[in-house]
VOVEXKOL-910446 format. One record per residue (C-alpha): x, y negated, z negated; residue in one letter. Coordinates in steps of 0.5 Angstrom, whole numbers, plus 2048, in hexadecimal, padded with zeros to 3 digits. Layout:
XYZA;...
This chain:
800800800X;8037F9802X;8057F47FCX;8007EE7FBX;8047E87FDX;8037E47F6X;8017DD7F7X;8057D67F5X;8027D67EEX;8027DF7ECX;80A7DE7EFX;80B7D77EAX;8087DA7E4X;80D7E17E4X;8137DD7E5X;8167E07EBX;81D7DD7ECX;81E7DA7F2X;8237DD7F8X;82A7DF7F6X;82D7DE7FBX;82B7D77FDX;82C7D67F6X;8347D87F6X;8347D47FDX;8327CD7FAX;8367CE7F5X;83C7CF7F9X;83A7C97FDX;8397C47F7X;8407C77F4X;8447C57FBX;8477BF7FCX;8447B87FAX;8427B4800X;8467AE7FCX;83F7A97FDX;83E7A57F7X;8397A87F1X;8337A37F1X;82E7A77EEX;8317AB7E9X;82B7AE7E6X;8287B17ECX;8237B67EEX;8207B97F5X;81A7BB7F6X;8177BF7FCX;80F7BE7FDX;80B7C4800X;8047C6800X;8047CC7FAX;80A7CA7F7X;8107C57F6X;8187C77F5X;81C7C27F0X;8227C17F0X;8267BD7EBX;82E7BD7EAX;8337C37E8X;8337C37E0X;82D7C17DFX;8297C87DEX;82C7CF7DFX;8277CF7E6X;8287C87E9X;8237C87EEX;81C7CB7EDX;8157CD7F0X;80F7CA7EDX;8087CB7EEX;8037C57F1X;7FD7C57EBX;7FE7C07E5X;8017C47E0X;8067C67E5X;8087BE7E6X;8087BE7DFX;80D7C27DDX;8127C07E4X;8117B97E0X;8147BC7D9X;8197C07DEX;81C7BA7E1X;81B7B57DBX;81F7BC7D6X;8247BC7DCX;8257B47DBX;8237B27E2X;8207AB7E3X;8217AA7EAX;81B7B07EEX;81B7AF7F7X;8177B27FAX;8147B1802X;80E7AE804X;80A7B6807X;8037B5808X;7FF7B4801X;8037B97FDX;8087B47FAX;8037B07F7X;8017B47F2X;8087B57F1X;8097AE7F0X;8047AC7EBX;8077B27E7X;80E7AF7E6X;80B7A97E6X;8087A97E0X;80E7AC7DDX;8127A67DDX;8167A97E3X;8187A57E9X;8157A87EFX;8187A67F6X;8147A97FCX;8187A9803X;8167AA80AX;8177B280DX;81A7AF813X;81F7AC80FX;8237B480DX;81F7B8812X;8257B7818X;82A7BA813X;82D7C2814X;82E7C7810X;8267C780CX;8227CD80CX;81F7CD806X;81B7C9802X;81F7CB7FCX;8257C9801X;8217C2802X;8207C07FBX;8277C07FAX;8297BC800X;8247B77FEX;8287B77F6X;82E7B77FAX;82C7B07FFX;8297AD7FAX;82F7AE7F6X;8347AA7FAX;82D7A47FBX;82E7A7803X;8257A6802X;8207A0803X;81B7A07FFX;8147A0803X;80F79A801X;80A79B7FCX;8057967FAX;8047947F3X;7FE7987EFX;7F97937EFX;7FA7947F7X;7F879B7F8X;7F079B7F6X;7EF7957FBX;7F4799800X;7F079F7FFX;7E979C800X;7EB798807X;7EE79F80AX;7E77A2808X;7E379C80BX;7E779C811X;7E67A4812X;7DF7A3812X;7DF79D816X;7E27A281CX;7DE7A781AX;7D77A281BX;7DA7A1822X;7DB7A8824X;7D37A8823X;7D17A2826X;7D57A682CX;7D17AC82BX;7CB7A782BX;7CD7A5831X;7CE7AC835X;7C87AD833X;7C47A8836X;7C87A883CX;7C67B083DX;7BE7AE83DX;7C07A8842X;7BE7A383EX;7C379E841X;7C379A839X;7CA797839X;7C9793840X;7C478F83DX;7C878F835X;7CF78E836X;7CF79182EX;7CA79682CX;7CC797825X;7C978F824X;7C278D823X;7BE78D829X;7C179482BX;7C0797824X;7B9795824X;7B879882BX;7BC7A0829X;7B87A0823X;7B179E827X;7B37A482CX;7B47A8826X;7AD7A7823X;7AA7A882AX;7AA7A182EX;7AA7A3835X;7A779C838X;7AD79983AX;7A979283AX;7A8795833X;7AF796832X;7B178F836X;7AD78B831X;7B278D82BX;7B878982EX;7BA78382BX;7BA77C82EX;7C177B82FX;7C2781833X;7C477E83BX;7C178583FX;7B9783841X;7B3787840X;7B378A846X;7BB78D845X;7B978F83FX;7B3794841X;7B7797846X;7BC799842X;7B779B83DX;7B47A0842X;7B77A8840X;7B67AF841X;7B37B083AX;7B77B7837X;7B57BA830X;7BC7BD82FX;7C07B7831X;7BA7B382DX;7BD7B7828X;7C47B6828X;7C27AF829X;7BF7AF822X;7C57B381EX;7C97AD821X;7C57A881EX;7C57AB817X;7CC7AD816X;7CD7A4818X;7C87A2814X;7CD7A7810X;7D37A4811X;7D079D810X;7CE7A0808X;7D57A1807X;7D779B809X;7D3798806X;7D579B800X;7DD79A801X;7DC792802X;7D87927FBX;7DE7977F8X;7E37927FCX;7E078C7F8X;7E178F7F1X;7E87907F2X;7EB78A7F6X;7E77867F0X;7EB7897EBX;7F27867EFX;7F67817EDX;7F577A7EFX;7FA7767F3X;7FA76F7F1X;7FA76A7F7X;8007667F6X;80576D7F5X;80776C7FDX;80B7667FCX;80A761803X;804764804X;80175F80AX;7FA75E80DX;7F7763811X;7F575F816X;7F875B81CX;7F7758822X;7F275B826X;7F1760821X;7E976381FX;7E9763817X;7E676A816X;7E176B812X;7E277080DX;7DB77180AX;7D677480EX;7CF77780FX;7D077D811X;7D5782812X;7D9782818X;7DA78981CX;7DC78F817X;7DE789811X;7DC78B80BX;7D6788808X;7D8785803X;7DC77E803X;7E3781804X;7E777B807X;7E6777800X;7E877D7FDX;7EF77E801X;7F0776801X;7EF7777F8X;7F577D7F9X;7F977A7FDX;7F87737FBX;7F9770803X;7F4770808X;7F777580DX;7F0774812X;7F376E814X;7F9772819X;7F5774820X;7F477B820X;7F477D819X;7ED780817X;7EA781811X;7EA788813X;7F4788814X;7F478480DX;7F078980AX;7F578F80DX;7FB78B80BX;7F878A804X;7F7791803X;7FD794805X;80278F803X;7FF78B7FDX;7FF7847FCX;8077837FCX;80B784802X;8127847FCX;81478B7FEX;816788805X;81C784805X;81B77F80BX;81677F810X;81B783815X;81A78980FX;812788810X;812789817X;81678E817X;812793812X;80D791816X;81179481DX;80F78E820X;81778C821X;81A790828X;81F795826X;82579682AX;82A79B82AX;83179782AX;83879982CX;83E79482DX;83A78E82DX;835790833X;82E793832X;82E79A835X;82679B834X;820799830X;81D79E82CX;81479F82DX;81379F826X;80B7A3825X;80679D821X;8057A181AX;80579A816X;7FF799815X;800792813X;80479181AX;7FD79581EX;7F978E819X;7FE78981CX;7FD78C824X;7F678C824X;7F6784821X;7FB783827X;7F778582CX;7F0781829X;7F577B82CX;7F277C834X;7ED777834X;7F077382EX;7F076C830X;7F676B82BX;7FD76A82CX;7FE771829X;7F977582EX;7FC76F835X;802773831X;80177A832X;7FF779839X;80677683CX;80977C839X;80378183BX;80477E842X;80C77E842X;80E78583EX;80778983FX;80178B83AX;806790835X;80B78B834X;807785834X;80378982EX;80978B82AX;80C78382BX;805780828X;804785823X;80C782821X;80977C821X;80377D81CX;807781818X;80C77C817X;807775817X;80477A810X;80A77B80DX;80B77480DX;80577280AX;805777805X;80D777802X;80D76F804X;80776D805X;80876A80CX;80176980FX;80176A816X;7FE76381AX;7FC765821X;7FD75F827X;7F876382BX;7FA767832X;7FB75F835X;80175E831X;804765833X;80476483AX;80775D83AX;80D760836X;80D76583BX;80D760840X;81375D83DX;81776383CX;817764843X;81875E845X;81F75E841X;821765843X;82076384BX;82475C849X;829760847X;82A76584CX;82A75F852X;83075C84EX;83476284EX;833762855X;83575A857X;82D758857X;828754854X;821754853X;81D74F856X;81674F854X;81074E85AX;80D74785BX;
């Protein structure tokens, strides 16, 4: 009869001893010649995060097996605190694997331990590991030397906002996925909704799928319950109303406004939750920026920050008063910087941008900065970085609400749209915000737009001093036409 193969914690409770080969091997590695690096953290201990279980790994002397396996539940996390808090660790690194390491960190946390979290892509180009036992120890070693950098984490208060926003924002997607759903369902029963309503999910095309589903087939009927303010006729709007009614589809159909109504219910619930948590935050004083100047210019539309109602997928409840309460600035005032990009930032940054010393640290956090690779002086290529940033993904959607702006920044994005390209012009313009935000929160710059007029004239007059220096490299002057 085969064995049963134990699981992770019926293996932990009988204590099995880990590979002894793998033991004698690490420790002839850790016995071999020294590296000669600087010691920086003295105190040290690795730790690889898994699924089921975690290995440990602190220095040689400090316990008769230096590096051990630990199981996932609390208890477990327990005993690794008093393990490594007996073994005289006050440094623990760990990389940043799924959601695994979070319960890790808030454990050896609240033990006093200082819990550095790194980037996986930081040690996984390195030879010779092949065990998570092997990994643990090379963490241990890396960190050692000072040889890793810490991810960014934002402060405690943080994670609750951060935590709900996510939240919200996977429900906001999920909403329109049915509204797709919506969509596909009417256009099988040819009814042709979405040439008269540019948008089926506001009122007039909510009132009219939901008349359909109580039994209205009179496409007048039907017609009547559109709003006022929609430009497509009468007649446009009973010929789209006309379909071939199918009870299965007439079905799907009401599955898809359920599960929106839903998914609005939800949404609903994360603002109030959302409010709850952004109240408690501490208020920014306004004079805490120093030179803090007035957000309006020539040809400048003050915004107005109070509204009736909200606008698109904002929350319900006024957040711009709340944002500018936080961050003690008004950030509404820089073109193409929503109500929606401030609220990513605060929830995943926090309120204070001092964990970045200059701007150029920020955007390059952001992997909003090219990176090259260079030899000798000359660039041998850029590297395509992929945009997992979030806060970076918030900064390129504002810089390209600047299309139609008529402000310097959208006549901005523009010149560089139609002299680089669209990814390009993105990844500048997102720069640009990300620079104008960081300014105004760490020294309270205010952005003074001078209106798409202004950025023309400087361009004209920067040509007209390029061109005026090429003609005088090459003998000959300017001469304007009469």
């Amino acid at each position: 009869m085969a064995k049963r193969k134990l699981s992770t914690f019926e293996r932990l409770r009988q204590g099995e001893p880990l590979n002894r080969q793998e033991r004698r091997e690490l420790q002839r590695r850790l016995e071999s010649a020294d590296p000669g690096l600087e010691i920086i953290h003295e105190d040290a201990a690795g730790i690889d995060v898994g699924q089921d279980s975690h290995h440990v790994a602190v220095p040689p002397g400090r316990d008769e097996h230096p590096i051990r396996e630990f199981g996932c539940w609390t208890a477990a996390l327990e005993e690794m605190a008093q393990w490594l808090l007996g073994c005289g660790i006050r440094t623990v690194v760990m990389q940043s694997t799924g959601v695994y390491w979070m319960a890790v960190h808030d454990v050896l946390q609240q033990h006093g331990l200082e819990v550095n979290v790194v980037d996986a892509r930081g040690t996984k180009n390195v030879p010779g590991r092949k065990s998570d036992v092997q990994e643990s120890e090379w963490l241990r070693k890396l960190h050692r030397y000072g040889l890793l950098r810490s991810c960014f984490l934002p402060q405690p208060e943080i994670h609750a906002v951060r935590t709900v926003w996510r939240l919200r924002i996977q429900h906001v997607r999920d909403a329109g996925r049915c509204i797709q759903h919506m969509h596909d369902a009417l256009t099988e029963m040819n009814v042709q909704l979405h040439i008269a309503l540019s948008d089926i999910s506001g009122v007039s095309g909510q009132a009219i799928i939901r008349a359909l589903l109580a039994g209205q087939r009179d496409p007048r009927a039907l017609a009547a319950l559109r709003d006022c303010r929609c430009q497509a006729s009468e007649e446009e709007f009973v010929h789209s109303l006309q379909g071939n009614w199918k009870e299965d589809v007439l079905f799907a159909l009401q599955q898809a406004v359920d599960a929106y109504d839903f998914y609005q219910g939800q949404i609903a619930k994360c603002d109030r939750q959302l409010q709850q948590y952004l109240s408690v935050l501490p208020s920014r004083p306004s004079g805490s920026t120093p030179a803090a100047a007035a957000p309006d210019g020539p040809g400048k539309k003050r915004r107005s920050r109070k509204k009736k109602h909200p606008v698109g997928n904002e929350p319900n409840f006024d957040v711009a008063a709340e944002l500018e309460r936080i961050l003690g600035v008004n950030a509404l005032g820089i073109d193409g910087l929503g109500v929606i990009t401030i609220q990513t930032i605060l929830a995943e940054v926090g309120p204070d941008l001092s964990a970045w010393k200059t701007e150029r640290h920020w955007v390059s956090w952001l992997k909003l900065a090219p990176l090259r690779d260079v030899s000798g002086g000359r660039v041998l290529r850029h590297v395509r970085q992929k945009h997992t940033n979030r806060v970076g993904i918030a900064f390129r959607n504002a810089a390209q609400s600047l299309v139609r702006s008529d402000s310097y920044l959208g006549a901005r994005y523009r010149y560089l749209n139609a002299k680089l390209g669209a990814l390009k012009a993105v990844k500048a313009m997102a720069r640009t915000l990300a620079c104008l935000y960081y300014r105004l929160i760490t020294k309270g710059q205010a952005w003074v737009d001078r209106g798409a007029a202004e950025f023309e004239r400087r361009r004209q007059q920067r040509e007209f001093i390029s061109l005026e220096r090429k003609a005088r490299s090459l003998g000959m002057q300017l001469v304007p036409v009469a």
